[in-house]
SEVOFI-933859 format. One record per residue: residue in one letter; residue number from 1; y, z, x of N, C-alpha, C in turn; chain. Coordinates in steps of 0.001 Angstrom, whole numbers, m for minus. Layout:
REM SEVOFI-933859
type | seq | nY | nZ | nX | caY | caZ | caX | cY | cZ | cX | mol
A | NUM | Y | Z | X | Y | Z | X | Y | Z | X | A
...
***
This chain:
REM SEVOFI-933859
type | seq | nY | nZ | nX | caY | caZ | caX | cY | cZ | cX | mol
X | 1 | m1180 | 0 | 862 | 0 | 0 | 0 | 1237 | 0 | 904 | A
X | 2 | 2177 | m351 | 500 | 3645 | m418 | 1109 | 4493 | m277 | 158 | A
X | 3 | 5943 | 178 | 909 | 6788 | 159 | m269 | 7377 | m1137 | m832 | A
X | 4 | 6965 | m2425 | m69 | 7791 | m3701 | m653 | 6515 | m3916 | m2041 | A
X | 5 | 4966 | m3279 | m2077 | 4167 | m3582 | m3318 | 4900 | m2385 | m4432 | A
X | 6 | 4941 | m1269 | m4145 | 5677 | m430 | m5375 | 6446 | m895 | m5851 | A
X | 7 | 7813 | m1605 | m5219 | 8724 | m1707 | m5704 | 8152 | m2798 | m6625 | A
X | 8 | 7876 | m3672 | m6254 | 6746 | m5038 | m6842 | 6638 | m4680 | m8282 | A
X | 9 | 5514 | m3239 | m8134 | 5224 | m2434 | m9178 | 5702 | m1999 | m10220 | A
X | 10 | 6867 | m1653 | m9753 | 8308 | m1214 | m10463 | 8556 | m1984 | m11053 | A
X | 11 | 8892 | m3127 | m10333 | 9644 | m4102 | m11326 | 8899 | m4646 | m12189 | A
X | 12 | 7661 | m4679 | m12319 | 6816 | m5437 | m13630 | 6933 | m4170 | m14670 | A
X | 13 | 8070 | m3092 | m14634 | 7715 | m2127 | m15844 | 8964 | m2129 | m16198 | A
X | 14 | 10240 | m2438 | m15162 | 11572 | m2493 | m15390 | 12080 | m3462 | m15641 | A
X | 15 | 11945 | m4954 | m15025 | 12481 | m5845 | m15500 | 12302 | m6391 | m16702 | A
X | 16 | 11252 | m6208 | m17075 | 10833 | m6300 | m19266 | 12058 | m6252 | m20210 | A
X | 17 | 12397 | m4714 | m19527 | 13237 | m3565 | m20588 | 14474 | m3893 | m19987 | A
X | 18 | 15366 | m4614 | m19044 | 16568 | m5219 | m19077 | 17311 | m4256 | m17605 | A
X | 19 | 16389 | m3620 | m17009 | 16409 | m3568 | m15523 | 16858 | m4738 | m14410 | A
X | 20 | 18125 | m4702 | m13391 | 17561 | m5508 | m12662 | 18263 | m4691 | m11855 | A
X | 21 | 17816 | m5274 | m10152 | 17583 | m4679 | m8881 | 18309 | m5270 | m7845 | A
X | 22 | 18594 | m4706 | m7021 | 19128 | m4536 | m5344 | 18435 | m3725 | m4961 | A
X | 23 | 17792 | m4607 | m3644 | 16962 | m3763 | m2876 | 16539 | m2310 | m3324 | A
X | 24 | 16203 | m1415 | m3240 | 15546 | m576 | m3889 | 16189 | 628 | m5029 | A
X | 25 | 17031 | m79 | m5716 | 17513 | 595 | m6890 | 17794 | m456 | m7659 | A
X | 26 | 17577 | 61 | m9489 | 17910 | m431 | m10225 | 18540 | 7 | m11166 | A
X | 27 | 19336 | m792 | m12370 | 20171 | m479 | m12696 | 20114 | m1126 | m14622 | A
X | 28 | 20732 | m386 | m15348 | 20373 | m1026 | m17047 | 21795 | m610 | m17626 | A
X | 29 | 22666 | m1547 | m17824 | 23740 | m1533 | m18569 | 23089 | m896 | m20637 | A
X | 30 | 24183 | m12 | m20540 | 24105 | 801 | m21782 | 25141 | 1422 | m22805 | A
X | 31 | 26179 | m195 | m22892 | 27152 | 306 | m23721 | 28483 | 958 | m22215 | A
X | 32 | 29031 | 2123 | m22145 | 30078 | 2363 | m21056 | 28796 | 3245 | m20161 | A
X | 33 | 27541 | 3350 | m20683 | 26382 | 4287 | m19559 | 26052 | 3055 | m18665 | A
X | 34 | 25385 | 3734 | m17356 | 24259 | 2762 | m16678 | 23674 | 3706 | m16162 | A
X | 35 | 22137 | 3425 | m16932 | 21035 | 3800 | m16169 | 20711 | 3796 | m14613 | A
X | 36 | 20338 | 4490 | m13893 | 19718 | 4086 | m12803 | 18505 | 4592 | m12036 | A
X | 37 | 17464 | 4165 | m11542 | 16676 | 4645 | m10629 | 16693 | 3968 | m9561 | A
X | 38 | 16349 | 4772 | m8471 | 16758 | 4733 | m7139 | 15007 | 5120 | m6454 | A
X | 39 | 14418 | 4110 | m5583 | 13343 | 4799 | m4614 | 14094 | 5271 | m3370 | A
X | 40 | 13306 | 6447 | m2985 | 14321 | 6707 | m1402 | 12810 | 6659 | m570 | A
X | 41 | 13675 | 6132 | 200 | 11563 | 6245 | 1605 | 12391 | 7287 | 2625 | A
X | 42 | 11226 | 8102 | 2805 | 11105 | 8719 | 3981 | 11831 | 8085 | 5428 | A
X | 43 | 12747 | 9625 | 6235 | 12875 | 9159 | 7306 | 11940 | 8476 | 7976 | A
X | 44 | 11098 | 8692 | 8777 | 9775 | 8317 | 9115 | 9123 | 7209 | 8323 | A
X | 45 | 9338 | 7276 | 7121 | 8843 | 5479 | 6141 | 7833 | 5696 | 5752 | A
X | 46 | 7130 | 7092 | 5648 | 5508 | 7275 | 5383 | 5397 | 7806 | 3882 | A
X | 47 | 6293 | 7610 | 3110 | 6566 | 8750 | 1759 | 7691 | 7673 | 1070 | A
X | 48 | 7612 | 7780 | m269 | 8909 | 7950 | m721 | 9132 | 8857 | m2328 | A
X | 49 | 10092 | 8710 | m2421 | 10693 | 9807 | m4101 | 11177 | 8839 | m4946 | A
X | 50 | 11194 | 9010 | m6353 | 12479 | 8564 | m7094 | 12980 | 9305 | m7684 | A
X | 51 | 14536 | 8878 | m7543 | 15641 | 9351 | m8035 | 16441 | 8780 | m9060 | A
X | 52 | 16781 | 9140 | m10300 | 17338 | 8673 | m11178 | 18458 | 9248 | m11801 | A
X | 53 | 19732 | 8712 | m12519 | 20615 | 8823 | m12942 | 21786 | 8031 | m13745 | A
X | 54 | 22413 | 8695 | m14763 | 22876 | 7286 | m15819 | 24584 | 7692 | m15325 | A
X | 55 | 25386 | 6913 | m14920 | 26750 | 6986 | m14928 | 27960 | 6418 | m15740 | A
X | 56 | 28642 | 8270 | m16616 | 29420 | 6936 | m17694 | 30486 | 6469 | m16620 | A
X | 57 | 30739 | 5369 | m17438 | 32063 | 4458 | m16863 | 33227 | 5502 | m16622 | A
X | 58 | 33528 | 6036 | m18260 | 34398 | 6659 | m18492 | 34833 | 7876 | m17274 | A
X | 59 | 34088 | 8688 | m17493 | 33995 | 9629 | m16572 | 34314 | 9542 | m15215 | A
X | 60 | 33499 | 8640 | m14372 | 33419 | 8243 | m13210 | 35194 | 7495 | m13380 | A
X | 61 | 35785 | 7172 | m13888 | 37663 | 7004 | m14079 | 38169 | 7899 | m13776 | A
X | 62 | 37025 | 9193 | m14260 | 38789 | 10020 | m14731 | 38239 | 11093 | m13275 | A
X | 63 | 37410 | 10978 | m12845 | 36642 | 11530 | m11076 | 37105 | 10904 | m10322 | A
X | 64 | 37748 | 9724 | m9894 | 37840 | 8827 | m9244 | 38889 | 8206 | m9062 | A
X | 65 | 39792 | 8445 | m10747 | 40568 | 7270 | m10710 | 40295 | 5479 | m10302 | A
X | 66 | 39502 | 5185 | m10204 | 39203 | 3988 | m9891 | 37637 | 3635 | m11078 | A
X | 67 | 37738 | 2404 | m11284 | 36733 | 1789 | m12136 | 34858 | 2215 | m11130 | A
X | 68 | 33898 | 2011 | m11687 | 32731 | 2446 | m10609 | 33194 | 825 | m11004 | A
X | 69 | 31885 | 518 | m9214 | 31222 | m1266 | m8757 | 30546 | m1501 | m10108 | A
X | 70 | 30222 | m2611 | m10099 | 29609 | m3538 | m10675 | 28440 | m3150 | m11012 | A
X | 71 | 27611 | m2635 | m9667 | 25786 | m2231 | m9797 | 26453 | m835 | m9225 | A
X | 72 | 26195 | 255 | m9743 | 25278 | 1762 | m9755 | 24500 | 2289 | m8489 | A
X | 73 | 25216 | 2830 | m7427 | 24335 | 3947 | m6569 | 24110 | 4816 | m7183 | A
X | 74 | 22742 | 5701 | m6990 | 22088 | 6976 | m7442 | 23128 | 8070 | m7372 | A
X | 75 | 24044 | 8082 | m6077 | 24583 | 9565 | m5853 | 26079 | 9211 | m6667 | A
X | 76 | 26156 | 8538 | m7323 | 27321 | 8558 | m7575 | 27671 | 8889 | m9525 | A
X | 77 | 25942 | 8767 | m9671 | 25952 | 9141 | m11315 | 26360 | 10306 | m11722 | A
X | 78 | 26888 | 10356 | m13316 | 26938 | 11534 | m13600 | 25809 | 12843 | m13586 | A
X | 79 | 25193 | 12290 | m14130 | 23828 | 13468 | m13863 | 23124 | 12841 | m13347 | A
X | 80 | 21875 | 13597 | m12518 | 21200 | 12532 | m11130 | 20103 | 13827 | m11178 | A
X | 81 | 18866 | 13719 | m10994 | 17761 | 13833 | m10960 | 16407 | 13435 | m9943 | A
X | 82 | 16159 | 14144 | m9769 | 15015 | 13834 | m8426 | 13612 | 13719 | m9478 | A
X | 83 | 12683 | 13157 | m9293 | 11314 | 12971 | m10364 | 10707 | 14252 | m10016 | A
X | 84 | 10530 | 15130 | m9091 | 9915 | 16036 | m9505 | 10916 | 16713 | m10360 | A
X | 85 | 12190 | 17412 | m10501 | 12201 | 18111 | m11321 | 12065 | 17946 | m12435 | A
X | 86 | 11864 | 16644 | m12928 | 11481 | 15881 | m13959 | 9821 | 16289 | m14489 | A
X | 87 | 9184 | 16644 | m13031 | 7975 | 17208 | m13375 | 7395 | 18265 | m13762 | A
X | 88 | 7921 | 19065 | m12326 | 7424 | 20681 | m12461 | 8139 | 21289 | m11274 | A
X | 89 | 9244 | 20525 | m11383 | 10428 | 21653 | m10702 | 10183 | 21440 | m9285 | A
X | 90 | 9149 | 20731 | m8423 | 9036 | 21026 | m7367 | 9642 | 19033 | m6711 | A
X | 91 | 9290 | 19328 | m5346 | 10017 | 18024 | m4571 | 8573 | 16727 | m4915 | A
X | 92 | 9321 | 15756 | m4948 | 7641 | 14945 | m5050 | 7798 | 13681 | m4129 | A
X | 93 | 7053 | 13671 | m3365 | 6958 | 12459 | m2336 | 5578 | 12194 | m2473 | A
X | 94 | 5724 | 10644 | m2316 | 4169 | 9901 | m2634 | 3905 | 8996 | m1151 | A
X | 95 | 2898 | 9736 | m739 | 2592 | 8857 | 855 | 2464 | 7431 | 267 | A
X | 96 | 2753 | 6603 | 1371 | 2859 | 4927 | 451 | 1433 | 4556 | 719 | A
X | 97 | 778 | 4999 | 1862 | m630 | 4452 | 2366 | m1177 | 4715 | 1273 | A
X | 98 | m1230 | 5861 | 362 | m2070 | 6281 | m583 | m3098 | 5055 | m1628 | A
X | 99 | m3964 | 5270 | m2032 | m4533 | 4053 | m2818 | m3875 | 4168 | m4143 | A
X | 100 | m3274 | 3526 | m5102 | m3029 | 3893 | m6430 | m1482 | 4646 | m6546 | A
X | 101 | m880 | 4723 | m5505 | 197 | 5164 | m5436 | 1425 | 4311 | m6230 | A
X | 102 | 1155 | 3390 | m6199 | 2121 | 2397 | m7082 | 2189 | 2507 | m9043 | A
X | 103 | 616 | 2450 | m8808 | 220 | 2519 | m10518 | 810 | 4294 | m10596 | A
X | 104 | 169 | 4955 | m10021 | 820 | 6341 | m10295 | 2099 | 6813 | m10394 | A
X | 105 | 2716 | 5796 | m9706 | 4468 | 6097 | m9722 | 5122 | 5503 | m10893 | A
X | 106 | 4490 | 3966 | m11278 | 4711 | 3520 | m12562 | 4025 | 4115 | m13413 | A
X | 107 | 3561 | 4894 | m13622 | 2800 | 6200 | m15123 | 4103 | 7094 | m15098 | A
X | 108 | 4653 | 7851 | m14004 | 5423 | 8593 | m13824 | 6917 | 8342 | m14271 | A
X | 109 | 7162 | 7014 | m14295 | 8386 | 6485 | m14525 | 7854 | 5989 | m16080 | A
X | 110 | 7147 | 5524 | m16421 | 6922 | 5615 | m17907 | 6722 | 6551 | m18564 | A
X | 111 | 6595 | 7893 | m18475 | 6389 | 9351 | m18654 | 7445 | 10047 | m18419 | A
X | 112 | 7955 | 10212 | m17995 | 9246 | 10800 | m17914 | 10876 | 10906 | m17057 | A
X | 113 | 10856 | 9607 | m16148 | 12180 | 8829 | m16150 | 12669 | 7771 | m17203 | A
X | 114 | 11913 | 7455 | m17980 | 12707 | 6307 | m18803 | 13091 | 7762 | m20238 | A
X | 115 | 12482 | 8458 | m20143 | 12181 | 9148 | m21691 | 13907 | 10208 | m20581 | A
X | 116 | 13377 | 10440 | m19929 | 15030 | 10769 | m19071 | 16302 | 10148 | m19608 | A
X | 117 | 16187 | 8848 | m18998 | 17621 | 8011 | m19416 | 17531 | 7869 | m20395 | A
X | 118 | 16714 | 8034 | m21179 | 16972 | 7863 | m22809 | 17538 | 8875 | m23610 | A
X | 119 | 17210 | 10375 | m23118 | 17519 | 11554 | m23491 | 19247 | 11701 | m23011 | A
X | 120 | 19583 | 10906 | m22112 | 21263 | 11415 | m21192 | 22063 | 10014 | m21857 | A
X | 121 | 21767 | 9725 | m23330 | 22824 | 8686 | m23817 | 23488 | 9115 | m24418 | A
X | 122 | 23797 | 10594 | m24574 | 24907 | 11072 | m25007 | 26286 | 12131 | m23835 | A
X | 123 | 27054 | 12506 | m24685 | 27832 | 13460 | m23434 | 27555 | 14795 | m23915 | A
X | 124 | 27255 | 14943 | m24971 | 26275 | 16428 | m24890 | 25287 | 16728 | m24351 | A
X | 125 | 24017 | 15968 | m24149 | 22840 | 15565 | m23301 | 23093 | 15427 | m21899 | A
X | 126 | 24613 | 14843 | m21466 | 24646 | 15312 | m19893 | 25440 | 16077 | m19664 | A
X | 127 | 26095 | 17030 | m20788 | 26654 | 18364 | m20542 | 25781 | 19479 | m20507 | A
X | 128 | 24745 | 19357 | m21251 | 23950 | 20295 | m21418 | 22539 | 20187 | m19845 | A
X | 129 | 22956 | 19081 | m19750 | 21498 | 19009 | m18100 | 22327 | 19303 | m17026 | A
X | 130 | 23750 | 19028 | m16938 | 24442 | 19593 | m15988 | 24394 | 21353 | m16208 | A
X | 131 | 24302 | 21721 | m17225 | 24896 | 22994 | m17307 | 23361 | 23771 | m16878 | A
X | 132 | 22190 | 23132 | m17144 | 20834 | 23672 | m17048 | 20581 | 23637 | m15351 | A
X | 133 | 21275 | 23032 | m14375 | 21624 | 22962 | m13426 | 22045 | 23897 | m12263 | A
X | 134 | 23328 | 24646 | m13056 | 23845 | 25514 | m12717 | 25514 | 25326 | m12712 | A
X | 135 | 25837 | 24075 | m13243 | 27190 | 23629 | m13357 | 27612 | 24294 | m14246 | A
X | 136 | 29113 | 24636 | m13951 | 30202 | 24563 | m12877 | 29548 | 25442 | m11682 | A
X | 137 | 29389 | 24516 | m9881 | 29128 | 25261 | m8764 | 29824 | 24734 | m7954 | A
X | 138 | 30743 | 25632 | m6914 | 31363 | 25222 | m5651 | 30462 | 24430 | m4988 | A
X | 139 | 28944 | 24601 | m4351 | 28322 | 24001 | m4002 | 27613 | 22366 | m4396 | A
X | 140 | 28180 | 22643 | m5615 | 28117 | 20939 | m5691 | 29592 | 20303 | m6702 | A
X | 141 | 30057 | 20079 | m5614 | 31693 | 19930 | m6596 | 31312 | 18701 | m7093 | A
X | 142 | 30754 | 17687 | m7115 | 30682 | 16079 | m7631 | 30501 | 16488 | m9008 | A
X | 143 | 29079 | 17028 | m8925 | 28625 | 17420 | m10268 | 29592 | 18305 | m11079 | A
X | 144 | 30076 | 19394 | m10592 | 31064 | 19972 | m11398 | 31912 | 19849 | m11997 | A
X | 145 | 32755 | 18338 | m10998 | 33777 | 17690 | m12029 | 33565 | 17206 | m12749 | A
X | 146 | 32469 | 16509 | m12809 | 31384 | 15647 | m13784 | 31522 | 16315 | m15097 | A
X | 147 | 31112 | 17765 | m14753 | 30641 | 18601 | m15955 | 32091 | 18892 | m16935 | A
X | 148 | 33051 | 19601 | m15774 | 34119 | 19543 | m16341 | 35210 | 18103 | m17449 | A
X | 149 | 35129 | 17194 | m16393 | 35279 | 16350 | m17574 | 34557 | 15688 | m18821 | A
X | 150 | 33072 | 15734 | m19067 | 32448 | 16098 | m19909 | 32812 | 16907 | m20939 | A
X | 151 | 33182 | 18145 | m20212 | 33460 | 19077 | m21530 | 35260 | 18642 | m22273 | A
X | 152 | 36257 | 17952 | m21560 | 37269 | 17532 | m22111 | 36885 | 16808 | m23115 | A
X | 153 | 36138 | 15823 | m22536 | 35912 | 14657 | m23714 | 35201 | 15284 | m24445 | A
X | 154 | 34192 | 16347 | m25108 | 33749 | 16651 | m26123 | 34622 | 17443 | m26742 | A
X | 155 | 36194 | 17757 | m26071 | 37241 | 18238 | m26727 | 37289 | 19712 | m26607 | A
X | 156 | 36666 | 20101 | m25258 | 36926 | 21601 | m24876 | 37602 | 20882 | m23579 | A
X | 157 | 39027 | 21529 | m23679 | 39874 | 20873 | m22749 | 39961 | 22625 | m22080 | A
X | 158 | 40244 | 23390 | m22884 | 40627 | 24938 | m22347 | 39157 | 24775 | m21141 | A
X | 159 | 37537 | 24775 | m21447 | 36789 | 25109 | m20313 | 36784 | 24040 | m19379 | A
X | 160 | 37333 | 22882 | m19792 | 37288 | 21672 | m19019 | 38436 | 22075 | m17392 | A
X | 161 | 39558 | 23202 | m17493 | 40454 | 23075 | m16780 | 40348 | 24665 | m16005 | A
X | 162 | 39269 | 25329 | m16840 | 39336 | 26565 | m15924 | 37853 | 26329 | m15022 | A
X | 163 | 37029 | 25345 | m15169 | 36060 | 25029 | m14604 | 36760 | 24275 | m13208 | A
X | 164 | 37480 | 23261 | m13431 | 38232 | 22584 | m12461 | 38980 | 24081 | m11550 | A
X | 165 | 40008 | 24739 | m12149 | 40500 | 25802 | m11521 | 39954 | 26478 | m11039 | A
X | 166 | 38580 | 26552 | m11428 | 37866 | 27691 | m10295 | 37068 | 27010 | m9527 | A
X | 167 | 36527 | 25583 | m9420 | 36425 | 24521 | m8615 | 37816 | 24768 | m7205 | A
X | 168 | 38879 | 24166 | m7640 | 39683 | 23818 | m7163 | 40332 | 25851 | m6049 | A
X | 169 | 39832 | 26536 | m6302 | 40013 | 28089 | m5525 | 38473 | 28023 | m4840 | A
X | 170 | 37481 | 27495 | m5172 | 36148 | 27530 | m4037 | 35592 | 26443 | m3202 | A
X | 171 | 36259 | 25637 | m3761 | 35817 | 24075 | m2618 | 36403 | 24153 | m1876 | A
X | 172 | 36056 | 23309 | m891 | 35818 | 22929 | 316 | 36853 | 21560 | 646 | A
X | 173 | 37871 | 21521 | 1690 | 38688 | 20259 | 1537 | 38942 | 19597 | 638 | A
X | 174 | 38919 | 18342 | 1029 | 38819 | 17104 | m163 | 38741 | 17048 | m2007 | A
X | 175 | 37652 | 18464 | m1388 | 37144 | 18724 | m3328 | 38449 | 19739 | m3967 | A
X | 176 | 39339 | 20262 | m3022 | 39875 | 21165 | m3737 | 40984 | 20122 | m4634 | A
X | 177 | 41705 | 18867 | m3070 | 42748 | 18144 | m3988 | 42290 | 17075 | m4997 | A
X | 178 | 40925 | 16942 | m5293 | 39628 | 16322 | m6050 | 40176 | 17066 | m7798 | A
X | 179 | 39356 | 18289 | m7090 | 39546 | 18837 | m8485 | 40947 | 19334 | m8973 | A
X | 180 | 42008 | 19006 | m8501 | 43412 | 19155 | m8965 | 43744 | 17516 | m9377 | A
X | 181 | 43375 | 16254 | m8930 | 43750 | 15359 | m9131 | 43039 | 15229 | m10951 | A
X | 182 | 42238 | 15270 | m10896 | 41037 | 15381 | m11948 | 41305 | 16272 | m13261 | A
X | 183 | 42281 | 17256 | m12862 | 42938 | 18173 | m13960 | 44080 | 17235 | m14516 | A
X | 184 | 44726 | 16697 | m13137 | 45970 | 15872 | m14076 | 45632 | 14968 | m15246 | A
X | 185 | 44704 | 13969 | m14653 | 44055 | 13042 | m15316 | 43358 | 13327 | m16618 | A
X | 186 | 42640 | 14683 | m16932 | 42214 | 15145 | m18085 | 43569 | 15883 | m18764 | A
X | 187 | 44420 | 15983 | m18462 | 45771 | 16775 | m19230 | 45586 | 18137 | m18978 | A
X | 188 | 45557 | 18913 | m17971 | 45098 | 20563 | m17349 | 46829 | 20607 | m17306 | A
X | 189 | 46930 | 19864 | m16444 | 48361 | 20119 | m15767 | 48106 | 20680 | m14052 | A
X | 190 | 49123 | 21242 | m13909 | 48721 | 21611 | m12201 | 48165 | 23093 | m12288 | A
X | 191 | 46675 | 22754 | m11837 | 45964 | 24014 | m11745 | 45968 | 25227 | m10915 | A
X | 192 | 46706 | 25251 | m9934 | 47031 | 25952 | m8727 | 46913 | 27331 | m9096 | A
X | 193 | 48210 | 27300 | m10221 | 48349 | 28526 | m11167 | 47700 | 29763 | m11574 | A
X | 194 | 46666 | 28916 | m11958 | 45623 | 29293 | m13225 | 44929 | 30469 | m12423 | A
***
């Protein structure tokens, strides 16, 4: 087995359903969502994982200020997911030599990454998996703003700006003038204050 046959694999289960691919991620337009799964191979090349995640448009604007590309990187979705925790909470790497490793990864992605992106087509569904997470965390500010503007647009603007504010007093560089830019843009005002 190799990873150029998985991916192979992959794609006879993804391209059906309106999947298509760059090199080893793919991507499914969904209205302002995009689906995505992502294979990652091992440093070493002897393993790999998948990773999946749907990014709204919207959101990723008001994080960014700027529109997302065209096609969808994994780390840049709103909520993002590794397949084991999808499983049983633990890390999952599949040696590629393995026999059956392909068919097994496509059971796995028909079992519970597609039933995934299907479950995160709403912004309650990725407010609520961010929050099962541990969001709002200094330690992962991407996700936090994520979460935070999430909760604006479901029209909690009050937790949307004290999540950012207490973001913006525990991050780290970049993320602090991140999560102050990100307050303007949701209507917080200047969080410094708070």
């Amino acid at each position: 087995m190799s990873a150029a046959s998985i991916i192979a694999r992959l794609d006879c289960e993804l391209a059906p359903i309106g999947f298509s691919r760059e090199k080893t991620t793919w991507n499914r337009e969904q209205h302002s969502l995009v689906e995505v799964i992502d294979i990652q191979t091992s440093k070493v090349g002897d393993a790999v994982t998948m990773n999946v995640g749907v990014l709204s448009r919207p959101i990723y604007f008001a994080c960014w200020g700027r529109d997302a590309d065209a096609f969808v990187e994994e780390p840049f979705c709103t909520v993002r997911a590794r397949v084991g925790q999808l499983l049983d909470g633990k890390d999952r790497w599949w040696d590629v030599s393995s026999t059956g490793v392909a068919d097994e990864m496509a059971d796995c992605l028909v079992a519970r990454i597609l039933p995934f992106l299907e479950h995160m087509r709403s912004l309650e569904a990725m407010r609520d998996w961010l929050a099962s997470t541990g969001m709002p965390s200094a330690k992962n500010p991407l996700s936090s703003i994520c979460f935070a503007v999430l909760l604006s647009q479901l029209g909690d603007i009050g937790a949307a700006c004290t999540a950012l504010a207490e973001l913006e007093r525990k991050a780290l560089g970049a993320w602090k003038v991140r999560a102050q830019e990100v307050a303007v843009r949701i209507g917080c005002g200047d969080i410094r204050g708070k």
